[in-house]
C-alpha positions in Angstrom: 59.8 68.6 215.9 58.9 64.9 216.3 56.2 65.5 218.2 54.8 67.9 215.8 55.2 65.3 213.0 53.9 62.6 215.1 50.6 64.7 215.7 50.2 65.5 212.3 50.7 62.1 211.0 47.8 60.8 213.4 45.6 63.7 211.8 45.4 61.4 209.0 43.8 58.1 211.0 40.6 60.1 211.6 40.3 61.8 208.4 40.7 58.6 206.5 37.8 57.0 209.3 35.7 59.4 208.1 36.2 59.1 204.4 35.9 55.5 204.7 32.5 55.5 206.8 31.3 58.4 204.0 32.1 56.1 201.7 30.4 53.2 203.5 27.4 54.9 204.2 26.8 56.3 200.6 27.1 53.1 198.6 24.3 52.2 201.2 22.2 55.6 200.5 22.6 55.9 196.9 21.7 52.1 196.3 18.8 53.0 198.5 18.0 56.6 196.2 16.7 54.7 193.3 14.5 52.1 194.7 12.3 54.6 197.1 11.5 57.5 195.1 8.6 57.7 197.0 10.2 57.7 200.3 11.3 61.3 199.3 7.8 62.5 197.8 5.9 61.7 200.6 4.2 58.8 198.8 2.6 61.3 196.2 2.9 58.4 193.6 0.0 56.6 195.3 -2.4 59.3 194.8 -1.7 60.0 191.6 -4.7 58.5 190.0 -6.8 61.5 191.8 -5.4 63.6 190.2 -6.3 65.9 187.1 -2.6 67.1 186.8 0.5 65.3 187.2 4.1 66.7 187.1 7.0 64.3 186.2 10.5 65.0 186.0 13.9 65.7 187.5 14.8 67.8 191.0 14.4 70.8 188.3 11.0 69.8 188.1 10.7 69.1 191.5 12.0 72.9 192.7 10.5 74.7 189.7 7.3 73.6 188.9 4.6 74.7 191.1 1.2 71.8 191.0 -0.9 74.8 192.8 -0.1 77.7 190.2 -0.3 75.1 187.0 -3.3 74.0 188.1 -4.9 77.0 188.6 -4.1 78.5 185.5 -4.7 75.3 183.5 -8.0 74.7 185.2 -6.7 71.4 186.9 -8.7 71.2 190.5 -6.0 68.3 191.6 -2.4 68.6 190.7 0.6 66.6 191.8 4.4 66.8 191.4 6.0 63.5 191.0 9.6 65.2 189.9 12.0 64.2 192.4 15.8 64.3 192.6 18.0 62.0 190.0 15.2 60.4 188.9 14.2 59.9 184.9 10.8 61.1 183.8 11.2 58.1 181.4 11.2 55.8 184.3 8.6 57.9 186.4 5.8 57.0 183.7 7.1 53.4 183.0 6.0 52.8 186.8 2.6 54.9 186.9 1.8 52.8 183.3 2.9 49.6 185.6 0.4 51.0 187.8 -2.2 51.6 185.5 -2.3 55.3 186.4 -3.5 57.3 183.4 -4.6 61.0 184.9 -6.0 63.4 182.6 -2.9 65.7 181.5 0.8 65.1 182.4 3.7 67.6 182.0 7.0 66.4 181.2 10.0 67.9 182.3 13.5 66.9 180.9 16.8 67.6 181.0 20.1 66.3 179.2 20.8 64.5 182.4 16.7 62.7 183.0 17.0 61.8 179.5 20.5 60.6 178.5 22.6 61.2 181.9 23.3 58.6 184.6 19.6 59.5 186.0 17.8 56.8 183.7 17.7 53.2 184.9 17.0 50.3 182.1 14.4 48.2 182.9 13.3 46.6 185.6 13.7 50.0 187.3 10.3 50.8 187.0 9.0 47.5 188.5 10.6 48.1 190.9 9.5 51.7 191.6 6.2 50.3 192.3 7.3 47.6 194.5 9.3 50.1 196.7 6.0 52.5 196.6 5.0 49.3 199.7 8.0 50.2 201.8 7.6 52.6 205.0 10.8 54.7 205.1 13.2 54.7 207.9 15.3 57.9 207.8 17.2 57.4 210.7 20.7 56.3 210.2 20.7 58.7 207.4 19.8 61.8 209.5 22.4 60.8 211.9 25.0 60.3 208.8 24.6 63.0 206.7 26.0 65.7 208.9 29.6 64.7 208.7 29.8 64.4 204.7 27.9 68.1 203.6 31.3 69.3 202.5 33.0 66.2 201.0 31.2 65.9 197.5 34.0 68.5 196.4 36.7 67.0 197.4 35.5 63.7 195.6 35.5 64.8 192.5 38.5 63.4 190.7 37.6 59.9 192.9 34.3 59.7 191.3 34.9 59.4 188.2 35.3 55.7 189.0 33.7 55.4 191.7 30.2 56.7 191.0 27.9 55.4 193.9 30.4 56.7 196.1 29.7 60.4 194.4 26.5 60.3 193.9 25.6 58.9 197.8 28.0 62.0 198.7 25.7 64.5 196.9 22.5 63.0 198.0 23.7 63.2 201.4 24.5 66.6 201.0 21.1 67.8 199.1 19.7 66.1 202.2 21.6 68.5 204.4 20.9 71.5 202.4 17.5 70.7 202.6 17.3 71.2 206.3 19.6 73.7 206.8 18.1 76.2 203.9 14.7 75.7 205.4 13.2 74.5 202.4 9.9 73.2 202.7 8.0 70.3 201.2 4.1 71.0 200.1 1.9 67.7 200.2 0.6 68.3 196.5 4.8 67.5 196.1 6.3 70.4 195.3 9.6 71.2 196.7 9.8 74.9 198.0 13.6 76.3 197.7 14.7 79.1 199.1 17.7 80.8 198.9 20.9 79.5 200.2 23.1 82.9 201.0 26.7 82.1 202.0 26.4 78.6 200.8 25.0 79.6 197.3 28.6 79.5 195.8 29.8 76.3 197.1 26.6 75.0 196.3 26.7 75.7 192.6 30.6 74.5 192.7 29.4 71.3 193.5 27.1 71.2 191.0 29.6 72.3 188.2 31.9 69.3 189.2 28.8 66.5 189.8 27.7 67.4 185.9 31.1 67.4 184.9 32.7 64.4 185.9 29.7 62.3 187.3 26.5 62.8 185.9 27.4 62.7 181.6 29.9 59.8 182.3 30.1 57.5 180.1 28.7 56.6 176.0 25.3 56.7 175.5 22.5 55.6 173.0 20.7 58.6 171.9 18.4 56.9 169.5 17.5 54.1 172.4 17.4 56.9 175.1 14.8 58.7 172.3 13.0 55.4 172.1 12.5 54.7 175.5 10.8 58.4 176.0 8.9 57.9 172.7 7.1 54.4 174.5 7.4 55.9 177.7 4.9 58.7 176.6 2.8 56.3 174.2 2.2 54.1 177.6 0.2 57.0 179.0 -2.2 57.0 176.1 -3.9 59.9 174.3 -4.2 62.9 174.9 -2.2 62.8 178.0 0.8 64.7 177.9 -0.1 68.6 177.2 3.9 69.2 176.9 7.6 68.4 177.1 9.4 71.1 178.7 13.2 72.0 179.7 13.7 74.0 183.0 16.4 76.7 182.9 19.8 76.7 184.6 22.7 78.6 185.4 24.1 79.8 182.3 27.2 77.9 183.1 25.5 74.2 183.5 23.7 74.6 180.4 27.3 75.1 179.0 28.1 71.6 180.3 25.1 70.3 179.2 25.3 72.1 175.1 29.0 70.7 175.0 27.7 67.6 175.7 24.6 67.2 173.9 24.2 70.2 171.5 21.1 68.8 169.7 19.4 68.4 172.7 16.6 70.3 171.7 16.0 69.5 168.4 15.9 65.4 169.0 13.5 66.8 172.0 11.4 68.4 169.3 11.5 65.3 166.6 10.1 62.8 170.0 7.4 66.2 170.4 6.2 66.3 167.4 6.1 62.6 166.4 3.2 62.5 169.3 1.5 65.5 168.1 3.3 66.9 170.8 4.6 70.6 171.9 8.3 71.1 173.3 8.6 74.1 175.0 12.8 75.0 175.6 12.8 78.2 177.0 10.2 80.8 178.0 9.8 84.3 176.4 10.4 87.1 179.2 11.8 84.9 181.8 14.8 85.4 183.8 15.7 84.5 187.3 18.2 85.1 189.5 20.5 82.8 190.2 23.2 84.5 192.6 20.9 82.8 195.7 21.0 79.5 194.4 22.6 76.0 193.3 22.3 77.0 189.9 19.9 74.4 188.9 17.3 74.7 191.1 14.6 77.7 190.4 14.1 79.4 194.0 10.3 79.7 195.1 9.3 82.9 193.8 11.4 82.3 190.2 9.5 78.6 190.4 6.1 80.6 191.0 6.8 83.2 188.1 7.8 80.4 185.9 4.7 78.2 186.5 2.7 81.0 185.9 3.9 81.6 182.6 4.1 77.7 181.5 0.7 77.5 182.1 -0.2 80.4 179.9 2.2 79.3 176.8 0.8 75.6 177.5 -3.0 77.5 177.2 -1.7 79.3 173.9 -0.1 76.0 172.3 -4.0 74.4 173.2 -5.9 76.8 171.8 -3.6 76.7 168.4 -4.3 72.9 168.7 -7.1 71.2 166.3 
């Protein structure tokens, strides 16, 4: 019996080792997440003055908008995605202003949490989006980390509710993993190519219910500053840039999460729309995807294809309605 209890009580050394180096090496990552963006988009962001179509966004723009089938149906020879994964579209035109990037038409993708979640950085974030843009990446140490932590965001949850670098290094790591073990694949105009995840679909869209939950809607926030910063972020690109704003779909039970916590979403969406001259497009008539193969939030490739498909053609009606 002593023996059993001293065994059990060692279990605990290597358990906590492991939560501490997690912990460790996620401060590091997520730290890291916000000042290489283009680390993760293959340096898109430095050919995006070629281009005739830029996407900006979220990792909801990144999965579900497709630069290929926009362009096509929009007429754009050269189009980009510039979405990537916790990253405000706010700030993502901020930095291609800074770099006096103005391509011919940009769509904007938002979501409750690009817009007023923990996703947007004040300023100097942007500055120093461009700065990073100089840095080679070195990948590394986090390939030889992630492995260990692809099940640990979970467990975290009540943790990060204080702890929110911790959390959020935790999930990054573990989109990282998912990455490479769902075979998705990353297309050099920037698209990211999900497919589905089978077994781990479930778990996958657990941890998503519990990162928008308690990590990524903590805390008060300035709507009218948030609506501000959009409003100059879009003015900074000049006219007529932006063709639309536009809200991906989710899970029916994230956009639950996201409506209890900001219900007017939509309608302050509209009021920075239309104060531009501007179109907001919330949902899509005739679409539905499937969302038993997936996270939840992220459109898989043929749902992102479908959907691109028909953006284009709604963006094509809303222009030919326009003066």
């Amino acid at each position: 019996m002593r023996l059993s209890i001293f065994n059990s009580r060692w279990l605990i050394w290597p358990i906590l080792a492991l939560f501490l180096t997690g912990a460790a090496a996620a401060e590091v990552y997520y730290r890291d997440l916000h000042l290489k963006p283009q680390e993760r988009k293959k340096d898109v962001f430095a050919l995006a003055g070629a281009k005739d179509l830029l996407i900006v966004g979220d990792s909801r723009a990144d999965a579900g908008l497709v630069p290929s089938v926009l362009g096509s149906v929009l007429g754009a020879a050269d189009a980009a995605n510039l979405a990537s994964e916790g990253v405000s579209p706010i700030n993502q035109l901020e930095a291609l202003a800074l770099l006096g990037e103005h391509p011919h038409q940009i769509i904007v993708a938002v979501s409750p949490a690009s817009i007023y979640g923990n996703f947007y950085i004040a300023p100097p974030y942007a500055q120093k989006m461009v700065a990073a843009r100089k840095r080679k990446a070195d990948r590394t140490p986090r390939q030889v980390l992630k492995a260990p932590f692809k099940a640990t965001e979970g467990v975290l949850s009540e943790f990060a509710k204080n702890h929110l670098y911790v959390a959020g290094g935790f999930k990054t790591l573990r989109a990282a993993l998912f990455t490479d073990g769902y075979g998705e694949v990353r297309h050099e105009d920037g698209w990211l190519q999900v497919n589905p995840l089978g077994e781990r679909a479930a778990f996958a869209r657990l941890v998503n219910v519990q990162a928008y939950s308690n990590l990524i809607f903590k805390g008060t926030v300035d709507l009218s500053a948030r609506d501000s910063a959009l409003g100059a972020a879009l003015d900074g690109m000049g006219k007529p840039v932006c063709l639309v704003l536009v809200r991906l779909p989710c899970a029916p039970n994230l956009r639950a999460i996201e409506d209890q916590h900001f219900p007017d979403f939509d309608g302050r969406m509209e009021a920075v729309a239309a104060a531009r001259s501007m179109t907001y497009i919330a949902a899509l008539q005739g679409f539905s995807a499937d969302w038993s193969e997936s996270d939840g939030s992220h459109l898989l490739a043929p749902a992102a294809e479908d959907y691109s498909k028909r953006l284009g053609a709604q963006i094509l009606r809303v222009l030919k309605k326009s003066p």
